[in-house]
N, C-alpha and C positions, 0 to 999 in steps of 0.2 A: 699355558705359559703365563707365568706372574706377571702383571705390569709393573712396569719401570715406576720407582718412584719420582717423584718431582718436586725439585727443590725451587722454593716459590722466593726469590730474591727478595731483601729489605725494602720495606717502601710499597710494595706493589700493593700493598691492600687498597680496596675502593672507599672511598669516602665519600657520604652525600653533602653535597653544595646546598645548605638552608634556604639562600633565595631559592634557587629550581624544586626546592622540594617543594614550598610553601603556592606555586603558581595553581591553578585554579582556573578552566573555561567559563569565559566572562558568558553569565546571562539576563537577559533581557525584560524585562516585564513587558506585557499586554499593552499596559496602558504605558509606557516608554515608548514601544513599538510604533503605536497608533498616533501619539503624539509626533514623532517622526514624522511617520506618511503622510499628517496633517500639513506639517512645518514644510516639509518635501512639496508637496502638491501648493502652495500657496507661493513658493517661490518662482518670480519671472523670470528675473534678470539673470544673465549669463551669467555662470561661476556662484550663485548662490546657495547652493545644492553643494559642491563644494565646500564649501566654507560652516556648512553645518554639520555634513559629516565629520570634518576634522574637529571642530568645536567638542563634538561628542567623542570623538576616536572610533571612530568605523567605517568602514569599505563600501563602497558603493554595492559590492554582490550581498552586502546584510541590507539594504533597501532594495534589491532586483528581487530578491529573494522574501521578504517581509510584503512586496508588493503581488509576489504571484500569489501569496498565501492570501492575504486580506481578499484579493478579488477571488480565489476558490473556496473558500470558506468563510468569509469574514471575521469577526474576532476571534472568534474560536478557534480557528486556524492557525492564530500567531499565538497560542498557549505552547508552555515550551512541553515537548514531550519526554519521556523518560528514554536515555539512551540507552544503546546494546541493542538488543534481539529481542525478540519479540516472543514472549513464553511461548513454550510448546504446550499443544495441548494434549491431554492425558489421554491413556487410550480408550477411554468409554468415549470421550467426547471424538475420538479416530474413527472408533467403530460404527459411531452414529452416525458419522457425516458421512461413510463408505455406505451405511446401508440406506441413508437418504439418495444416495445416487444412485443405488441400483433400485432403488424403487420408482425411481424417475422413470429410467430406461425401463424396466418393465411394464412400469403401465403406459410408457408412450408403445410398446409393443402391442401391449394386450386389448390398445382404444386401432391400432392399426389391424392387429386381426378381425375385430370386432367387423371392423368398417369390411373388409372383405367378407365376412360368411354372409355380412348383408347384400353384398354386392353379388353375392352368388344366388344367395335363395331370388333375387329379383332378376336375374339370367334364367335361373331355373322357371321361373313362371311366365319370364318371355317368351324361353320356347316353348314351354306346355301350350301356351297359348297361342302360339303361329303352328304347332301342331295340331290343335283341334281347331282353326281356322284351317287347315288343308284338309283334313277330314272330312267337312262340314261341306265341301262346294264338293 
Protein backbone atom coordinates (compact mmCIF):
# COMPACT_ATOMS: atom_id res chain seq x y z
CA UNK A 1 0.00 0.00 0.00
CA UNK A 2 1.44 3.47 -1.14
CA UNK A 3 2.02 6.15 1.51
CA UNK A 4 -0.06 8.89 1.88
CA UNK A 5 1.56 11.97 0.79
CA UNK A 6 2.22 14.95 3.10
CA UNK A 7 1.54 18.17 2.58
CA UNK A 8 4.16 20.12 4.76
CA UNK A 9 2.31 23.72 5.49
CA UNK A 10 4.17 27.29 4.82
CA UNK A 11 6.59 28.29 7.33
CA UNK A 12 7.37 25.02 8.82
CA UNK A 13 10.94 24.73 7.46
CA UNK A 14 13.70 24.57 10.36
CA UNK A 15 16.02 27.31 10.47
CA UNK A 16 19.31 27.49 12.53
CA UNK A 17 19.50 30.32 15.31
CA UNK A 18 23.44 31.74 14.57
CA UNK A 19 24.09 32.50 18.21
CA UNK A 20 23.16 28.45 19.17
CA UNK A 21 25.04 27.40 16.19
CA UNK A 22 28.14 29.26 16.99
CA UNK A 23 28.40 27.97 21.03
CA UNK A 24 31.18 25.81 21.72
CA UNK A 25 32.30 23.61 25.27
CA UNK A 26 34.29 26.10 27.15
CA UNK A 27 37.84 24.48 27.83
CA UNK A 28 40.38 24.89 30.34
CA UNK A 29 44.16 24.93 30.32
CA UNK A 30 46.58 23.08 32.70
CA UNK A 31 48.10 25.83 33.91
CA UNK A 32 44.41 27.94 34.29
CA UNK A 33 43.39 24.68 36.13
CA UNK A 34 46.26 24.76 38.66
CA UNK A 35 46.37 28.36 38.99
CA UNK A 36 42.71 27.91 40.37
CA UNK A 37 43.53 25.10 42.81
CA UNK A 38 46.32 27.40 43.86
CA UNK A 39 43.91 30.69 44.34
CA UNK A 40 41.34 27.84 45.81
CA UNK A 41 43.57 26.47 48.40
CA UNK A 42 45.10 29.96 49.75
CA UNK A 43 41.87 31.31 50.33
CA UNK A 44 40.57 31.46 54.30
CA UNK A 45 37.86 33.46 54.77
CA UNK A 46 34.40 32.60 54.36
CA UNK A 47 32.76 33.17 50.88
CA UNK A 48 36.20 33.58 49.29
CA UNK A 49 36.16 30.45 47.10
CA UNK A 50 32.94 31.96 45.98
CA UNK A 51 33.77 34.96 44.85
CA UNK A 52 36.57 33.50 42.71
CA UNK A 53 34.73 31.07 40.94
CA UNK A 54 32.16 33.67 39.84
CA UNK A 55 34.92 36.04 38.93
CA UNK A 56 36.12 33.24 36.50
CA UNK A 57 32.42 31.83 35.73
CA UNK A 58 32.52 28.29 37.05
CA UNK A 59 30.81 25.90 39.30
CA UNK A 60 32.10 24.70 42.27
CA UNK A 61 31.87 20.75 40.74
CA UNK A 62 34.68 22.17 37.95
CA UNK A 63 36.99 22.75 41.27
CA UNK A 64 35.44 19.22 43.06
CA UNK A 65 36.34 17.79 40.09
CA UNK A 66 39.80 19.51 39.00
CA UNK A 67 40.75 18.75 42.84
CA UNK A 68 40.17 14.82 42.57
CA UNK A 69 42.16 14.99 39.37
CA UNK A 70 45.35 17.00 40.70
CA UNK A 71 45.39 14.77 43.79
CA UNK A 72 45.16 11.23 41.51
CA UNK A 73 47.29 12.15 38.96
CA UNK A 74 48.75 15.54 39.39
CA UNK A 75 49.24 17.74 36.34
CA UNK A 76 48.89 15.48 34.06
CA UNK A 77 45.60 14.50 35.21
CA UNK A 78 43.97 17.99 34.52
CA UNK A 79 45.21 17.75 30.65
CA UNK A 80 42.00 17.86 28.78
CA UNK A 81 41.28 14.44 27.14
CA UNK A 82 39.83 13.80 23.80
CA UNK A 83 36.10 13.24 24.00
CA UNK A 84 33.79 10.37 22.63
CA UNK A 85 34.88 6.69 22.88
CA UNK A 86 37.64 5.45 23.24
CA UNK A 87 39.07 3.53 19.63
CA UNK A 88 38.41 0.11 19.42
CA UNK A 89 41.03 -1.99 18.99
CA UNK A 90 41.55 -4.00 15.73
CA UNK A 91 41.41 -7.45 15.72
CA UNK A 92 45.01 -8.58 15.66
CA UNK A 93 45.38 -6.40 18.68
CA UNK A 94 41.74 -8.84 19.94
CA UNK A 95 43.26 -11.73 19.23
CA UNK A 96 46.48 -11.17 21.06
CA UNK A 97 45.09 -10.05 24.07
CA UNK A 98 42.48 -13.33 24.02
CA UNK A 99 45.57 -15.41 23.52
CA UNK A 100 47.67 -13.59 26.20
CA UNK A 101 44.77 -14.83 28.50
CA UNK A 102 44.72 -18.19 27.75
CA UNK A 103 48.22 -18.47 28.09
CA UNK A 104 47.89 -17.11 31.45
CA UNK A 105 45.42 -19.73 32.44
CA UNK A 106 47.25 -22.50 30.90
CA UNK A 107 50.41 -22.13 32.42
CA UNK A 108 48.73 -21.31 35.84
CA UNK A 109 47.32 -24.94 35.02
CA UNK A 110 50.38 -26.65 33.77
CA UNK A 111 52.75 -24.92 37.13
CA UNK A 112 49.51 -26.60 39.02
CA UNK A 113 49.93 -30.05 37.48
CA UNK A 114 53.55 -29.87 37.71
CA UNK A 115 53.33 -29.32 41.47
CA UNK A 116 51.04 -32.56 41.83
CA UNK A 117 53.05 -35.17 39.77
CA UNK A 118 55.69 -33.99 42.27
CA UNK A 119 53.59 -34.27 45.03
CA UNK A 120 52.89 -37.90 43.90
CA UNK A 121 56.41 -39.18 42.96
CA UNK A 122 57.22 -38.13 46.78
CA UNK A 123 54.00 -40.22 48.23
CA UNK A 124 55.24 -42.85 45.91
CA UNK A 125 58.74 -42.98 47.64
CA UNK A 126 57.05 -42.53 51.16
CA UNK A 127 55.38 -45.56 50.75
CA UNK A 128 58.21 -47.65 49.05
CA UNK A 129 59.96 -46.54 51.85
CA UNK A 130 57.45 -47.55 54.92
CA UNK A 131 57.22 -50.70 52.85
CA UNK A 132 60.63 -51.78 53.01
CA UNK A 133 60.75 -50.52 56.56
CA UNK A 134 58.11 -53.35 57.29
CA UNK A 135 59.86 -55.76 55.41
CA UNK A 136 63.13 -55.16 57.10
CA UNK A 137 61.96 -55.85 60.91
Amino acid sequence: MPKPSVVKPEGSEVIADEVLDGRRRRTFSVQFKRRILEQATACENHGEIAVLLRKHGLYSSHLAQWRAQFSEGGNAALAAKPAGRKPRQNIKDQRIAELERQLAKLTSRLDLSEKLVALQKKAQELFAALASAETTR
